[in-house]
Every structure is written in C-alpha cells, then in structure tokens.
C-alpha positions as CSV (number, residue, x, y, z in Angstrom):
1,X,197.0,57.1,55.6
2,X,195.3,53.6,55.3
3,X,195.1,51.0,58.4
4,X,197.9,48.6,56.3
5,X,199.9,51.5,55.7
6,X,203.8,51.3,56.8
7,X,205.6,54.6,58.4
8,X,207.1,54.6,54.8
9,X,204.3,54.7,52.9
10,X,203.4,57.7,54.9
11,X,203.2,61.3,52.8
12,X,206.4,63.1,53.4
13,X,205.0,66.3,53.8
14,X,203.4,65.8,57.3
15,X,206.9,64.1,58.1
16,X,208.7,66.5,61.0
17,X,212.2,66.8,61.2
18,X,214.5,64.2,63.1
19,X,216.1,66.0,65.7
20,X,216.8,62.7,67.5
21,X,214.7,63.3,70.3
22,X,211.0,63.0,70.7
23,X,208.9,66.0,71.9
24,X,206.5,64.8,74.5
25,X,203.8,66.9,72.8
26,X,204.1,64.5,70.0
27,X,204.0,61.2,71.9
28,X,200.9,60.9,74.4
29,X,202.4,57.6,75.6
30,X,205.6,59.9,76.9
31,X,203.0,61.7,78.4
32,X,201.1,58.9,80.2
33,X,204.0,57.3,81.1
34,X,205.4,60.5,82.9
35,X,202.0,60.8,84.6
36,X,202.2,57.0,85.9
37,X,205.9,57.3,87.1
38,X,205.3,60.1,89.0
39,X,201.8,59.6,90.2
40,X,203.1,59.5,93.8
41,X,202.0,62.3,95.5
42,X,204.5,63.8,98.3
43,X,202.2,62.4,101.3
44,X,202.6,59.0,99.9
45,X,206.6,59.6,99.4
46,X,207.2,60.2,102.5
47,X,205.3,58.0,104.1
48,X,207.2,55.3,101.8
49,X,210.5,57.0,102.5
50,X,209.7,56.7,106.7
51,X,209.3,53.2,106.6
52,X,211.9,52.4,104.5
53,X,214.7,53.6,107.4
54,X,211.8,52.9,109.9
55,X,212.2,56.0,111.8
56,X,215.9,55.7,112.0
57,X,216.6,59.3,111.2
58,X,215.5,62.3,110.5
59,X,214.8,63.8,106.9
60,X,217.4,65.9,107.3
61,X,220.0,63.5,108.4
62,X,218.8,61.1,105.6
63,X,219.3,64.3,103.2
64,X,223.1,64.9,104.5
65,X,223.9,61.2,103.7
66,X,222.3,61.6,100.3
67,X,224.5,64.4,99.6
68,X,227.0,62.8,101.0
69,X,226.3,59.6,99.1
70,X,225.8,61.3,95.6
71,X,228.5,64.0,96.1
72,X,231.2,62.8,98.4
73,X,232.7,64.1,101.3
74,X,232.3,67.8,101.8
75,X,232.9,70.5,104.4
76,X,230.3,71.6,106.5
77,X,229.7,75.3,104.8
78,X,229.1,73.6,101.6
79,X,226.9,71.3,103.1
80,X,224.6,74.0,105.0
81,X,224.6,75.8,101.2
82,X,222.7,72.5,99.5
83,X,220.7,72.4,102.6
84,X,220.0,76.2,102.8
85,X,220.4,76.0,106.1
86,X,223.3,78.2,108.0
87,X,226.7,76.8,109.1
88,X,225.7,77.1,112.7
89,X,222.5,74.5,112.3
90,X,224.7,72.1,110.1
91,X,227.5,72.1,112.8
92,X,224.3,71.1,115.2
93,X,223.1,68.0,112.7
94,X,226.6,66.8,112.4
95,X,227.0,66.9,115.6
96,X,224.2,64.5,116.1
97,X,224.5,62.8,113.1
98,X,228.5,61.6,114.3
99,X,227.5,60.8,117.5
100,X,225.3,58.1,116.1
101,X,228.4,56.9,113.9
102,X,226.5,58.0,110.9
103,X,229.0,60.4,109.6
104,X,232.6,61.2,110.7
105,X,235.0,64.7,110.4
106,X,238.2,64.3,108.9
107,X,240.7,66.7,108.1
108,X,241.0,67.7,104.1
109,X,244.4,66.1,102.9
110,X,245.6,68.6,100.8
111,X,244.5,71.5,103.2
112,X,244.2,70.5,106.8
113,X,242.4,73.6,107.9
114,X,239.2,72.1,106.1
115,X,236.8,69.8,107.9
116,X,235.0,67.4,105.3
117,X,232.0,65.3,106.9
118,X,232.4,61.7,105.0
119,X,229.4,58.9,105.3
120,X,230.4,56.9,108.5
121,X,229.4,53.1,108.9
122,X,226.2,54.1,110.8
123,X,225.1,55.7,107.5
124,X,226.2,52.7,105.4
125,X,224.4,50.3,107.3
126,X,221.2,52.7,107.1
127,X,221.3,52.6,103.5
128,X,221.9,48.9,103.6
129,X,219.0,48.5,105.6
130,X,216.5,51.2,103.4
131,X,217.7,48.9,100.4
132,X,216.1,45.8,102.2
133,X,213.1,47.1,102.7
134,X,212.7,48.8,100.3
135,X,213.5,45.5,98.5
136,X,211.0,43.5,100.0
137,X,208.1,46.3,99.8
138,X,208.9,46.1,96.0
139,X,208.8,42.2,96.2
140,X,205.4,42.5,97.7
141,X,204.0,44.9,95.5
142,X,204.7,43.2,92.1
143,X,203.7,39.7,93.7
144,X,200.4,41.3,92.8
145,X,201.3,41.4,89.2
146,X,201.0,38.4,86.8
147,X,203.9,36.9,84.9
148,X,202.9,39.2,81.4
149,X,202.9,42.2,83.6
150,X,205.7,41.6,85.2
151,X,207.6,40.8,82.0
152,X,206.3,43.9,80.4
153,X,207.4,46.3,83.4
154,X,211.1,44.5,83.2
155,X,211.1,45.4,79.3
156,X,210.4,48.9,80.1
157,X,212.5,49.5,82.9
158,X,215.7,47.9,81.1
159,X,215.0,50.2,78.1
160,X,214.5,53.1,81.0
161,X,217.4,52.4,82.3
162,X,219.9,51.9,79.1
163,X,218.1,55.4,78.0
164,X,219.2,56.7,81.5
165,X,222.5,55.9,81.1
166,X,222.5,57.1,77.4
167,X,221.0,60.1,78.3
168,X,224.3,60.7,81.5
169,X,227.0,59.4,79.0
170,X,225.7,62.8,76.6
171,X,225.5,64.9,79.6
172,X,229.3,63.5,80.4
173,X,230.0,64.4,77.0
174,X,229.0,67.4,76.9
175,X,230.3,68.8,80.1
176,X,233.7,67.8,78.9
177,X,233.4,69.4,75.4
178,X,232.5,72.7,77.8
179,X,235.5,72.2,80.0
180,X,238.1,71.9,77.2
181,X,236.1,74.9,75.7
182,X,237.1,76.5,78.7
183,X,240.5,75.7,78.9
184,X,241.0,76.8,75.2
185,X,239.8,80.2,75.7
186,X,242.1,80.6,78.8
187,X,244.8,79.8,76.9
C-alpha cells in the first residue's frame, strides 16, 4: 500500500473480518496503552493507597468498605467468603470496624435472623476524605503536564470512559438475556 493510500484503497484480501472488537495482538497502541495504565507496580499502589486514607485503617477494613461500597450491605458469612477469611475473624474486624462508627449491624428486613453489616458514617467520611486526597495528589501530578498534554489525556480518558460504560451496558445486556434464558427453561 502506498504512503497517500486511504483504508479503502487498501487490497481486500489482507482485510480481516469485523467482529466489532479489536484484538490487542492487532493494535500495539492497545498494547502500549495497557502497559502505561497499569505500569504501577504493587509497592507503589499501596504506598499511594496508604496515603490516600493516611493510615486511617487497615487494608482490610478499607477492603470490607469496598465490598460494602460496590456490593451493598451483606451478612457477615458472605463477607468472610470475598475475604477468604473465616466467620470468626470477620466477626473480629467488624467488631472493630463498628466501634470506630465505620460500619453498623442491622437486622435483614425481610428475615430478621440475618445480620447485614452496612457502610456507617465513619466509612463515608473515609471515603470522602481518600477522594480529597486523592484529588489533590492528582491535581499535583498533572500540574506537571502542559496544556497539550493535558488536553490529550482528557480526550482519552472521556473516550475511556464512554467505552467503559459501553462496554457495562453489554455486560447488563447480556446478563439479562441469560436470566430470561433462565427463566424460560424453568418454565
């Protein structure tokens, strides 16, 4: 193919099949890209992560409000599964964690014999707080970046983020399709 040449102009025969999704294998720039958003290695994380609640909490009480963020309220046995920790050490970390108002137990409203932990003001306020910092570590990173930079990272992350939520709204999509799948072979 010449320099001038547009993708039509292109021979059909070395043309691959749409299958409207890019391999990464046949886009490098996927590649690099990957490589530079997850060029953190777990050290630095951390680190990051620690001075972001400023030793406020442990990793694991930060990793019970996550859950508790992303999933909602849940008993304590299903917590201690996505832990993979036992019942008897979660009972231990909730125990601390409520004390501290970070969490609270309340009784299941449809069946009052289960005990769901829910995020408790403490852990709202610590999330509040990582987001600030966060915030302002973020603010002094990309000070170091000029305006063309800047506007090029803000192009890609808006097109990130659209593909993101493109990319849930499928998954939504097809979880539903399953479920009704589901349902029609019960019936």
């Amino acid at each position: 193919m010449n320099i001038g040449a547009t993708r039509n102009d292109r021979p059909t025969a070395k043309r691959r099949p749409s299958r409207g999704r890019a391999q990464a294998k046949d886009r490098p720039l996927v590649t690099q890209v990957v490589d530079e958003l997850t060029a953190w290695n777990p050290r630095e994380f951390i680190a990051a992560f620690q001075r972001w609640h400023a030793g406020a909490v442990s990793l694991v009480h930060l990793n019970v409000l996550t859950l508790l963020e992303a999933s909602g309220p849940m008993p304590m046995g299903r917590l201690a599964e996505q832990l993979d920790i036992s019942v008897a050490s979660i009972t231990g970390v909730i125990d601390r964690m409520e004390s501290r108002g970070l969490v609270e137990r309340r009784r299941d409203s449809e069946d009052r014999r289960v005990i769901l932990v829910h995020p408790g003001k403490g852990g709202r306020k610590l999330f509040d707080d990582i987001g600030k910092r966060r915030r302002l570590g973020l603010t002094a990173l990309l000070s170091k970046l000029d305006d063309r930079q800047l506007e090029g990272l803000l192009e890609g992350h808006r097109a990130l983020r659209a593909a993101r939520l493109e990319l849930g709204r499928l998954s939504g999509d097809r979880i539903e399709a399953l479920r009704a799948r589901a349902k029609a072979a019960k019936r």
